[in-house]
C-alpha positions in Angstrom: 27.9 -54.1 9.1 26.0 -53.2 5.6 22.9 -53.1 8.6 24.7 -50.2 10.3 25.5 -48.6 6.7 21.5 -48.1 5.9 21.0 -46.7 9.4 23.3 -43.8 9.0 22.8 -43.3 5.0 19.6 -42.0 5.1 19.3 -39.2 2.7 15.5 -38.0 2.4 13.9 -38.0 -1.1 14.0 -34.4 -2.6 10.5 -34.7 -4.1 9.0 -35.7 -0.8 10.2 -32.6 0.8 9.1 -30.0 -1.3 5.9 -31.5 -1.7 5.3 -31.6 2.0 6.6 -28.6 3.1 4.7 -26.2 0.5 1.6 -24.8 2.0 -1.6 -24.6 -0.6 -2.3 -21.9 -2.5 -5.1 -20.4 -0.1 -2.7 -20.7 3.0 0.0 -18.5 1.4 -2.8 -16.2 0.6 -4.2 -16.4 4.1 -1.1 -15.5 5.7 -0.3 -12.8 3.1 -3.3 -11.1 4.1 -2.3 -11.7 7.7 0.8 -9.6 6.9 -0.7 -6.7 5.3 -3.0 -6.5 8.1 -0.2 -6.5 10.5 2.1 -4.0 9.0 -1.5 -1.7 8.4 -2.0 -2.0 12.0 1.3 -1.8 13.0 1.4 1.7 10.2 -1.3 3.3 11.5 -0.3 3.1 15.2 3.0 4.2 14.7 1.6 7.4 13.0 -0.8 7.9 16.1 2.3 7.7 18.3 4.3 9.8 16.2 1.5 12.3 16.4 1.2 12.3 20.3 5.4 12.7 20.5 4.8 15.6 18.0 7.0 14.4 15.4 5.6 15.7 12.5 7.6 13.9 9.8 7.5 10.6 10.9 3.6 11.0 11.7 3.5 12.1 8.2 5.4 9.0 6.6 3.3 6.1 8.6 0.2 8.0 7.8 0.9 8.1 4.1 2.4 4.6 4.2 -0.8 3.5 6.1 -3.2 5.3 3.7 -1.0 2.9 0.7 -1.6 -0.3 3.0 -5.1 0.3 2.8 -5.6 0.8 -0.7 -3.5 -1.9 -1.5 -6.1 -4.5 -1.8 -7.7 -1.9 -5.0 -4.3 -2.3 -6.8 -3.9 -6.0 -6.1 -7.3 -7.6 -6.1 -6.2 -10.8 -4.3 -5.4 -8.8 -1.2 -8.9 -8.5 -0.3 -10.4 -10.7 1.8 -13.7 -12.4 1.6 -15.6 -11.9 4.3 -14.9 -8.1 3.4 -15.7 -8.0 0.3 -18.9 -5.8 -1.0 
């Protein structure tokens, strides 16, 4: 009986888990310059589309939005990638 206790009672160790699912430092940063990437992409063809459908307003919005996505990486200097740097 006390064999089929420690079967079911297995409670995982709290430390293990967040030490094992936390990705490093440079992984969070790689995919939060994934991200910004996407949504500048995502921005800027959303403002072309608007554009062809002629609404003016929402062409307007993404292309301002898109123009604040790509000078993001001025104001927050860990935004910019390597390989583009100067």
């Amino acid at each position: 009986m006390a064999a089929d206790n420690s079967a079911t009672d297995r409670s995982p160790d709290p430390a293990k888990e967040v030490t094992s699912s936390a990705p490093p430092a440079d992984r969070k940063l790689a995919l939060i310059r994934f991200a910004v990437r996407a949504v500048r992409v995502t921005a800027s063809t959303i403002a072309v589309v608007a554009l062809l459908r002629q609404q003016w307003v929402a062409a307007a919005a993404f292309s301002v939005a898109w123009l604040l996505i790509l000078g993001s990486p001025r104001v927050f200097p860990l935004l910019q990638d390597p390989a583009e740097a100067p």
